[in-house]
N, C-alpha and C positions, 0 to 999 in steps of 0.2 A: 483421564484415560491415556494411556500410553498409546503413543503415535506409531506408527506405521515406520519400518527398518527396510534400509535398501538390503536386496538380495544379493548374492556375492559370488555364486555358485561353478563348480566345474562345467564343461559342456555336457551333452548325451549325458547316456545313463551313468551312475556314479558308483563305485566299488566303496566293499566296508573299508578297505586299507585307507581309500584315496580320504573317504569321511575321517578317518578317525585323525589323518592328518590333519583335513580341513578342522576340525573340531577344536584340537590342541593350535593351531594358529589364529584363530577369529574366533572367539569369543563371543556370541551374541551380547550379554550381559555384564558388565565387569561391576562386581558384588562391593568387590574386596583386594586390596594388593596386598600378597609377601611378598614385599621384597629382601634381597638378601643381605643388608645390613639396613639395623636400625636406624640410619640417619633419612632414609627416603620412605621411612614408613606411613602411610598418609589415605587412609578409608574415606573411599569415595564409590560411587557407583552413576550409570545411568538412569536417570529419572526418564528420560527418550527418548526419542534419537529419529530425524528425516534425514534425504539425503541431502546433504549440504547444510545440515546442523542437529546439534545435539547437547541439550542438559544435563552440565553434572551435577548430581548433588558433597558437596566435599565439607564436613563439620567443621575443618578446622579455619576455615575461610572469617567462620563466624565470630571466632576469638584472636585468630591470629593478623593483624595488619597487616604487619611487616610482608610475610609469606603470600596475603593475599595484592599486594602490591607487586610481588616480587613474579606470581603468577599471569600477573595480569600482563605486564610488560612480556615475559615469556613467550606469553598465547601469541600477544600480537605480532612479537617478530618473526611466526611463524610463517613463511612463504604463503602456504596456502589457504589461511586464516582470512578472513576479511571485516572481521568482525566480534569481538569481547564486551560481552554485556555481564559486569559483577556484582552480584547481593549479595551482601554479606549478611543482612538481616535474614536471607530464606537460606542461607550458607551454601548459593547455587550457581554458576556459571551458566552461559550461553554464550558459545562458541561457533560463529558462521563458517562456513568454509567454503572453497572451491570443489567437487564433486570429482575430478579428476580422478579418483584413486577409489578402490574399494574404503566401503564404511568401516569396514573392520580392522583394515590397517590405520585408517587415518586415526582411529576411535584407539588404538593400541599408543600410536604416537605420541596423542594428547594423555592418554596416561600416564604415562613418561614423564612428559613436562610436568605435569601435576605432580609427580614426586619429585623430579628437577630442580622444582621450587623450594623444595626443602633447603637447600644447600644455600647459606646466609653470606657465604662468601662470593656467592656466584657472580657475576658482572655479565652484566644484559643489558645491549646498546639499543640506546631510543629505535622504533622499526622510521625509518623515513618515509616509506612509502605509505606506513596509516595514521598521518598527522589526527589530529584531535579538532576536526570540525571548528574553529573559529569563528562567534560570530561577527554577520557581517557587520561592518562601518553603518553607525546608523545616520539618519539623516536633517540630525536635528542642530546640525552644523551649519546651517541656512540663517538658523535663528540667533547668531554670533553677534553679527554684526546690526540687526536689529535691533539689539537688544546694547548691544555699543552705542546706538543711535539715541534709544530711549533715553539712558543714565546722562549722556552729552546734553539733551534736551530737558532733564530733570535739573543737571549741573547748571546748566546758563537760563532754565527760566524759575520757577517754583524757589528754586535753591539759591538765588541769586548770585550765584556766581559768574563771571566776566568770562566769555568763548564767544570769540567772533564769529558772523555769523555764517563766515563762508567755510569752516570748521563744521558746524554743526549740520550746513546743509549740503558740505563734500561728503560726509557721514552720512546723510541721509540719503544721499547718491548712488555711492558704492552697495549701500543696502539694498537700495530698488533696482538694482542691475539683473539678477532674476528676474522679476516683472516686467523689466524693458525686454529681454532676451526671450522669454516666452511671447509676449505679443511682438516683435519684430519676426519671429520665426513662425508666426502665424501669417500674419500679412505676407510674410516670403513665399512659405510652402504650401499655404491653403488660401492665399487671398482672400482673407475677409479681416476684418475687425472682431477681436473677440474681448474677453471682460476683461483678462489682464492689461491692455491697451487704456481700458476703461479706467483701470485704475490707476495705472502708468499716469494717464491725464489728469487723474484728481489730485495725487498724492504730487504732482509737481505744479500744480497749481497751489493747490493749500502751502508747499515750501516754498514757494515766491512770496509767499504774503506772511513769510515766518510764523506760522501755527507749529511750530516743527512739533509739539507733542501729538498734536492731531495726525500728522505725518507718519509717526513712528507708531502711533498704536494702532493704525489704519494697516503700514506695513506689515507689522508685529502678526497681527491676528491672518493676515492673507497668507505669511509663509508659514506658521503654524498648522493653516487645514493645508498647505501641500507638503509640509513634511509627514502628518500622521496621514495624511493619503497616500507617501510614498511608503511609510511602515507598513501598511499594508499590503503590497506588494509582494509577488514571490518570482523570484529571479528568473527566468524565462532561459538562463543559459548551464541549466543544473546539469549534471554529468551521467550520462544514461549505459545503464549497464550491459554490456555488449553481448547478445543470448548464446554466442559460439565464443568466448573468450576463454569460457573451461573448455573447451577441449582439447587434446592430446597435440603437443605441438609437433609431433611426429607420429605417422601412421603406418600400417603394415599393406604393403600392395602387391599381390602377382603379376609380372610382367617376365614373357618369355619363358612360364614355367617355373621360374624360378620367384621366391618372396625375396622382399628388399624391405627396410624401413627408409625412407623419406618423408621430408620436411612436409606439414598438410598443405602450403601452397604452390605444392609441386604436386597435387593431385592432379588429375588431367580425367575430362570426361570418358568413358569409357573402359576407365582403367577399374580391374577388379582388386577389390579395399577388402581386406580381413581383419573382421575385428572380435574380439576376444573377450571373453567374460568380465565382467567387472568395466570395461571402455566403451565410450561416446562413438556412436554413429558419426563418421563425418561429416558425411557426404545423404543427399537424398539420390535413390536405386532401388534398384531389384535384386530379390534374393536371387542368388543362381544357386548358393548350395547350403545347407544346413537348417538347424531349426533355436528360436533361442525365444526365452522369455524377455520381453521388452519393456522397460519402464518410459511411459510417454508422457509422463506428468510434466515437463516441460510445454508442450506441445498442446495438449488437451484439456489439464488439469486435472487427469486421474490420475489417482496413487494407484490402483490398480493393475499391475503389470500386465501385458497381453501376448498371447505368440502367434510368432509370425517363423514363416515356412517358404521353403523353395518356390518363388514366384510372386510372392507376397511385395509390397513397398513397404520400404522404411526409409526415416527422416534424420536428416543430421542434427545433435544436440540429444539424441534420447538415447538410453542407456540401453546396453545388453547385459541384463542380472544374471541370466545361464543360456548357455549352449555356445556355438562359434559360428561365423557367420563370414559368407562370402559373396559381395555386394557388388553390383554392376553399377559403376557411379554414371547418374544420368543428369544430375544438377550439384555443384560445389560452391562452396563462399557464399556471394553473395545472391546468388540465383535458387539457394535452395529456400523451402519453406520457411527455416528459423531466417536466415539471412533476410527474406522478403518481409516477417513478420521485425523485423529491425527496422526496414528500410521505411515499412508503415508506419512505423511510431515516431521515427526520425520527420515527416512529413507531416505529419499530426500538424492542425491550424495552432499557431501559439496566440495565447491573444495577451492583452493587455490586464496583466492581474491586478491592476489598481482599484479600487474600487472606483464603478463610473462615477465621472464627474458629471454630478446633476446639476452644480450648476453650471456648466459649458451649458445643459441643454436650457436651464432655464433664462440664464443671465447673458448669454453670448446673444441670444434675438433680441435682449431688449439694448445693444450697444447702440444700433444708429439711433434709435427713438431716443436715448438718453443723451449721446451727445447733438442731436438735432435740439430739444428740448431745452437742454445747458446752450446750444447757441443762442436759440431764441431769445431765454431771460437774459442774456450778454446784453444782445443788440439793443434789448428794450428798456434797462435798466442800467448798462455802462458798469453794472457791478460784479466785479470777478467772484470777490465772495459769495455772493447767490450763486453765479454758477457751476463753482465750482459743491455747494452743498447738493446742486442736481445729481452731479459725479460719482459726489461721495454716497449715495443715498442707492447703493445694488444690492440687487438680492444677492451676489456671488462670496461676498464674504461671510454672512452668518450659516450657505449651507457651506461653502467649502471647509468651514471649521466643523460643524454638526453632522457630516454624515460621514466625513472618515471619522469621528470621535466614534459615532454608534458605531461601526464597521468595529472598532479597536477594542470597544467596551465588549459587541459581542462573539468577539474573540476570543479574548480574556473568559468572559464567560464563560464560552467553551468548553477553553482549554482546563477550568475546572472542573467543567463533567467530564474529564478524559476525551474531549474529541479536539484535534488539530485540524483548525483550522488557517490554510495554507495562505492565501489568499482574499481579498474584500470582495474581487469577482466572484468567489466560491460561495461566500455570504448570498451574496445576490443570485446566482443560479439557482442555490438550496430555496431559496425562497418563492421560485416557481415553477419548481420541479413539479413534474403531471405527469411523467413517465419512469418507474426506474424497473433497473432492468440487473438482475441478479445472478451470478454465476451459481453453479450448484456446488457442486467437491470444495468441500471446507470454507464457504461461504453460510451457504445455508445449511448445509450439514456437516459434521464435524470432520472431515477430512481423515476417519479413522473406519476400519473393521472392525466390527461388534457382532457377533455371535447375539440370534435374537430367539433358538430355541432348536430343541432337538425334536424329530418324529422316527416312532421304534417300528419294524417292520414287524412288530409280535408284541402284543402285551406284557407276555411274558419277559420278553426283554427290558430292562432296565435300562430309562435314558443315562444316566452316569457310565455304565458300560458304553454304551457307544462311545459316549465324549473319554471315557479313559480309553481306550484302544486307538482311536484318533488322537488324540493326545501322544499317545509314547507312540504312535508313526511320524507324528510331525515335531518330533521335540531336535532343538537346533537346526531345525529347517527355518533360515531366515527370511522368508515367505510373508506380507502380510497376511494372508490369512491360516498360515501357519503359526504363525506368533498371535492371532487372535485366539484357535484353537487355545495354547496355550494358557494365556491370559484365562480365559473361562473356564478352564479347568481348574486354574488354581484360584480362581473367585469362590467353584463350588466346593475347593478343598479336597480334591479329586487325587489321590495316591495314584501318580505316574510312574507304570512297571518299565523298566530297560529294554531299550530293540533288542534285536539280535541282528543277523545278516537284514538288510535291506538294500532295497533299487529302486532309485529315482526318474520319474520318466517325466523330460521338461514338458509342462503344459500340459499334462496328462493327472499325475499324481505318485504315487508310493506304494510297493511292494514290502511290507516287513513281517520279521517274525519275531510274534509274539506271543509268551508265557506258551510256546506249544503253536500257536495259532499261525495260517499264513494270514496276515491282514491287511486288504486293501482300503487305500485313501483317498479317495480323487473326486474328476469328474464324472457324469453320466457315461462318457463315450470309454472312457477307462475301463471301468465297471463292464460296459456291453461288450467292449475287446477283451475284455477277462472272461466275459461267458457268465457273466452272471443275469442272472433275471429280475426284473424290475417291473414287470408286468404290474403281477399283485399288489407289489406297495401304492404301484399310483392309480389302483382301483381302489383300495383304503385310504390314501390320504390323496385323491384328484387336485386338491387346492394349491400344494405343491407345484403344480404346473403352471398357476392360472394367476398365482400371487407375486409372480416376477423377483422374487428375492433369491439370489444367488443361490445354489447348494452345493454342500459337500456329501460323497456318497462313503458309506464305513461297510465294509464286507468283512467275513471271516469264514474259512475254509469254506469258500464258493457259496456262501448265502450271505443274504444283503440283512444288516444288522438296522439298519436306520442312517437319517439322512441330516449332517445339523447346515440349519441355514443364518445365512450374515447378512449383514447390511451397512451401510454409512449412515449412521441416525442422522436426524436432524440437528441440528441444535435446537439445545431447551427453552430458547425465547422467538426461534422462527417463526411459528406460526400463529404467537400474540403479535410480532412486530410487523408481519405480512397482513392481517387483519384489519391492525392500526393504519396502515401507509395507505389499503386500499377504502376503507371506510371512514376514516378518520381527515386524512390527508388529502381523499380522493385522486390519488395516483392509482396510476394503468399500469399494474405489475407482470415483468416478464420473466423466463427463465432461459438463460443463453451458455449451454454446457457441449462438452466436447464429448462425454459422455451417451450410450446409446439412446436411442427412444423410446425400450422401456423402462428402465431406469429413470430417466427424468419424466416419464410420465408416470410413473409411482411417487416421485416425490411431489409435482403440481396436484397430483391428484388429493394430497395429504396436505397439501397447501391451498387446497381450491383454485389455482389459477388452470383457467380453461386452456386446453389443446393449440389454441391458435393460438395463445401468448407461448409454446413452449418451444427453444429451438433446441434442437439435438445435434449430435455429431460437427460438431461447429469448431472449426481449427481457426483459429487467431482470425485472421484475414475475414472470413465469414462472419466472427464475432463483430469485427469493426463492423461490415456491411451492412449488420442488422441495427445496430447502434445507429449509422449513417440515416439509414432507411426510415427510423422512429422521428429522427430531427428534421428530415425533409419532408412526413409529414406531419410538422407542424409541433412537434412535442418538444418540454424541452426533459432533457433527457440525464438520470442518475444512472452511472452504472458501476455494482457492487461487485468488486473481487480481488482475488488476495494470490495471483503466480503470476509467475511469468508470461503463461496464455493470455494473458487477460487486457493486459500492459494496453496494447493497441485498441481493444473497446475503450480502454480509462481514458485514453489520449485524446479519442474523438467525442465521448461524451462531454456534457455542457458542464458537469459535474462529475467526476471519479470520486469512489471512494474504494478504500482498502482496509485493512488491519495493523495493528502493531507487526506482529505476528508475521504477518504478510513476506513474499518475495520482496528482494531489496528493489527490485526494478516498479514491481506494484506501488507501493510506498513510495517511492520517489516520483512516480507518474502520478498517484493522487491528486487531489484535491483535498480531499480530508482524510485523514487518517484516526481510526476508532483506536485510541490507546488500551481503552480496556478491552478487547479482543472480544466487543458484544455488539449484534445488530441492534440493539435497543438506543445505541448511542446517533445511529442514524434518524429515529421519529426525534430523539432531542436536539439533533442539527437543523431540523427541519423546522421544528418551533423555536429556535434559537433566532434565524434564520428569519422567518415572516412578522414574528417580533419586532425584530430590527425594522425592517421595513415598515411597521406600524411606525415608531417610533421618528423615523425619516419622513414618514407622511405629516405628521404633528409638526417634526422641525420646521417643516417646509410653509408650515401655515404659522409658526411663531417670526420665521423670518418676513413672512410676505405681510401680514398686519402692519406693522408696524412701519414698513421701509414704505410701502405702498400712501401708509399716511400720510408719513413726514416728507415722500414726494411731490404729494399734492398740494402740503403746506408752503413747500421751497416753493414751486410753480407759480403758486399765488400769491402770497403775505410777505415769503422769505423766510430764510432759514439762518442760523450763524453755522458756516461749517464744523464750529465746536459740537454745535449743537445736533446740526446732522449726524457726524459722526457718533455722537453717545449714542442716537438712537437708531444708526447701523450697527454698530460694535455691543451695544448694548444687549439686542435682540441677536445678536450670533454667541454672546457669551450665555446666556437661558438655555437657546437651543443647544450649546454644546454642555451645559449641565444636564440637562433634560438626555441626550442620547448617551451619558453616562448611565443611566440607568440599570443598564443589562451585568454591570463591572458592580451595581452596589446593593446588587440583591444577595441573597443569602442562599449559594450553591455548594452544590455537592464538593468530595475530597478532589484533592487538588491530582494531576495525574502523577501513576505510580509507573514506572518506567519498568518494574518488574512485578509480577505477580506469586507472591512466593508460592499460592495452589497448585501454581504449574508444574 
């Protein structure tokens, strides 16, 4: 389905002259280019188009490299680009942008460069400012010098080769210098004793008595589970997308009667701000004068524009698509709503994305009992080797390798059903999630206008007449639900005749003539301001009132023709995957939209989630609250959504999730991210997820058998630390084949970064 077009429109009512201008410069559509020599010839069109991104489809991407290289660098040195996603296999570009600017200029631009690209001679400088994501440094640099330790202690024992042995045990040294460095900075900054100490003690006992191999595979294996424990990790210091950075670096203000343009941090409260069609609200105020369609999809997460009128409040960061508007600024920067909803996310608790260390909880209690234990055998026996085999004998090595292993296995996992998984904390959340809580606009529903049926005010009338007369009223009216109209007309193959004179009235609807006819197109209140009567039809079709679904009203020469109504569908796997989470999963499912309350109480109701799970009219700030509110009592808490509005419930959730698809700030604020742009990816995070944790409960009993044994046997009989060790190291190398498990089963396609459907 083709997505939803930002609007672009003159202020007030609109003349045929001013259209037919606007018509010839913005293009809703672009099919096809002539250009006017053959060397920039190059058919492309839009596949569809949001504000701040748009698909194109271009053929020649698919055969030509060269060109499709040559585009790509293009796009991205574009100033206000932020983003180039290229298949060549679906021969389609996606192109993100800053929104600054009408869609129809920007959408004109990048047409340009798209035949730009033609030219083989061109020279296009790398863009500086959109490096190419690098990844990071990974952490298996730890394992260097252990592993230098190992081959030294193969060299001079097994191998018989001659290395003295203050060589093999300065090596062995330098290697435990992490294990020293975490328990000394434990003892520092938390005063207690914990298991790297523990180990610290064993591994320089056993090198006093030169076991050095025992040494090094004792080392070997401990920084192993804290390097894949650090893989697991996601960087807590990522770069957060700033919600007022697109706006207009200069603004139009009346002071003294007189307009001026100044810089936006020379706004001043009080001061009244004029802003103009197609440009970002600065500032949050009151209207003092005018009337204008408003796109608040930033703010709320409808695509739905809405109007607002002399006295009305508006927020900075949301667009005016038509009219002009003269705004009393009451809040600027960072005091305004988007500014606060920054400030909330900025503040967001960061926690520690490691996967927890189970065994800190399991292995850190049993420190004094171990080294009291190893003294005891000391004192009683004079044998360091015994006990030092006490030492050697903790549960913290076989989980620290086995549960970031399961953590990384079912990751990978994952990341083959298409779901990113960001973090090992996100694993573990997913795993006892009991609450999640789901945005509606293009979450659970498809974030688009769908025409879902026509009603005739006469039998006699033919529903296709209504839809072609509304249809050639709203043809190049870049309107979502003008371009839905559209759309459904040419689904049913509907011969669209040509306006004639027409007038546009913002937030109201359309005046036009046609084939003879004067025909109106609008709202209810349109319709009764024109004098038409509506009585009748809603004695014949009463449901119309009662079924909550938006309507458009179609008149012709002052009698009502019939009425077609729209909706934001669901999506076609919502209400199996809502089903599953609450029957299956046994989560407590909510709905938390910015959106009216009958609106999201038509879609809970098609989802069975009850009234008190549903919150409405909820701006960022209140989204976080409720999110807050479910954690304090007591839940732990998912929360699904894919804009900007969203960002700060993602933050405070125990778990976010989003979409590919998704706002870059969503995505970045996640937790998991559904590649394949399907909530169904979410019930498989969730079993991915308590799997794991199955699989950590098993480790945890493969580790503790066996260590619990052989410490009883050290205790009593005696142990040889060789011998300990095999059957410490032994039972962590099982359990960390065992939590491979989830990496060596046979899963789904691996993720597709592009979808060529779309």
């Amino acid at each position: 389905m083709v997505k939803m077009k930002q609007v672009l429109l003159t202020s007030g009512n609109v003349s045929q002259k001013q259209t037919a201008a606007m018509e010839r410069k913005s293009p809703t559509v672009v099919k096809q280019t002539k250009p006017k020599t053959r060397q920039f010839q190059v058919t492309y069109r839009v596949v569809h188009s949001t504000p701040g991104r748009v698909r194109f489809r271009i053929p020649r991407i698919a055969h030509d490299s060269n060109y499709a290289q040559r585009l790509q660098r293009l796009l991205a040195a574009e100033p206000q680009v932020t983003s180039v996603r290229l298949k060549p296999a679906a021969a389609s570009v996606v192109i993100r942008y800053l929104p600054s600017e009408p869609d129809s200029q920007m959408r004109s631009r990048l047409g340009k460069l798209i035949q730009l690209a033609t030219n083989a001679a061109l020279t296009i400088p790398e863009n500086p400012t959109q490096p190419e994501k690098s990844p990071e440094p990974g952490n298996w640099s730890r394992l260097k010098l252990p592993t230098l330790a190992t081959l030294i202690s193969l060299i001079s024992g097994p191998l018989g080769l001659s290395f003295h042995p203050l060589i093999v045990g300065g090596t062995i040294a330098l290697a435990t210098i992490p294990v020293a460095r975490r328990a000394i900075e434990s003892i520092i900054n938390e005063r207690r004793l914990n298991v790297d100490f523990l180990d610290l003690t064993a591994i320089t006992i056993i090198t006093a008595q030169r076991h050095f191999l025992t040494s090094c595979s004792m080392l070997g294996l401990i920084e192993l589970g804290e390097s894949i424990r650090e893989r697991t990790a996601r960087s807590s210091h990522s770069q957060t997308l700033d919600l007022l950075r697109s706006l207009a670096q200069v603004v139009w203000v009346e002071r003294n009667g007189e307009k001026q343009q100044i810089p936006i941090e020379q706004v001043q409260p009080e001061d009244t701000v004029i802003v103009y069609p197609g440009n970002q609200i600065p500032v949050d105020g009151q209207i003092l004068q005018g009337k204008a369609l408003i796109d608040e999809q930033k703010l709320t997460g409808e695509a739905m524009p809405v109007v607002r009128s002399e006295g009305d409040s508006v927020y900075a960061s949301t667009l005016v698509r038509e009219g002009q508007l003269y705004i009393l600024a009451e809040r600027i920067g960072a005091d305004t709503l988007a500014g606060r909803t920054l400030k909330l996310l900025q503040d967001a608790p960061v926690h520690d994305t490691r996967v927890e260390n189970y065994a800190a909880k399991i292995a850190d209690r049993m420190v004094l009992p171990t080294l009291l234990l190893g003294g005891v055998i000391f004192a009683l026996t004079r044998n360091a080797a015994r006990a030092a085999s006490i030492l050697t004998i903790d549960f913290a090595t076989g989980i620290r390798v086995s549960v970031p292993t399961t953590v990384m296995a079912a990751m990978l996992s994952a990341a083959r059903q298409g779901i990113l998984l960001r973090s090992g904390r996100a694993l573990e959340q997913l795993a006892r999630v009991d609450a999640i809580v789901f945005d509606k606009t293009g979450t659970l529903t498809q974030g688009d206008v769908a025409m879902i049926g026509i009603k005739t005010a006469d039998p006699a009338i033919s529903e296709l007449d209504v839809l072609r007369l509304a249809a050639a009223a709203e043809q190049r009216i870049t309107h979502p639900v003008a371009e839905a109209v559209i759309r459904y007309a040419n689904y049913q193959e509907v011969i669209i005749p040509q306006r004639g004179e027409w007038d546009y009235q913002v937030g109201l609807g359309i005046q036009a003539q046609i084939e003879g006819q004067t025909v109106l197109v609008g709202s209810e209140r349109f319709l009764v301001k024109e004098g038409i009567d509506l009585e009748s039809f809603y004695t014949a079709h009463p449901e119309v009132k009662t079924t909550g679904y938006p309507t458009i009203y179609v008149a012709s020469n002052g009698r009502l023709l019939g009425v077609l109504q729209y909706t934001d569908p669901l999506r076609p796997e919502s209400a199996e995957v809502i089903a599953m989470l609450r029957d299956e999963i046994g989560a407590e499912i909510h709905i938390l939209t910015g959106d009216n309350c009958q609106r999201a109480a038509t879609v809970a109701a098609q989802l069975n989630i009850p009234p008190s799970h549903t919150h409405a009219e909820a701006f960022p700030q209140r989204k976080a609250e409720v999110v807050q509110q479910l954690h304090e009592a007591g839940k732990t808490v998912a929360f699904v959504g894919d804009g900007l509005n969203d960002s700060a419930a993602l933050a405070y959730a125990d778990v976010s999730v989003s979409f590919r698809d998704g706002s870059d700030i969503a995505r970045e604020t996640a937790d998991v991210v559904l590649m394949q742009n399907n909530l169904q990816g979410l019930v498989e995070a969730i079993a991915i997820a308590r799997n794991a944790k199955e699989i950590i409960r098993q480790n945890t009993n493969i580790v503790a058998v066996p260590n619990l044994s052989g410490l009883a046997i050290a205790a009593t009989v005696g142990l040889n630390p060789m011998t300990a060790t095999l059957i410490n190291n032994g039972s962590s190398v099982i359990a960390g084949v065992n939590g491979l498990r989830p990496a060596l089963k046979g899963d789904k396609a691996a993720i597709e970064v592009e979808v060529a459907s779309d």
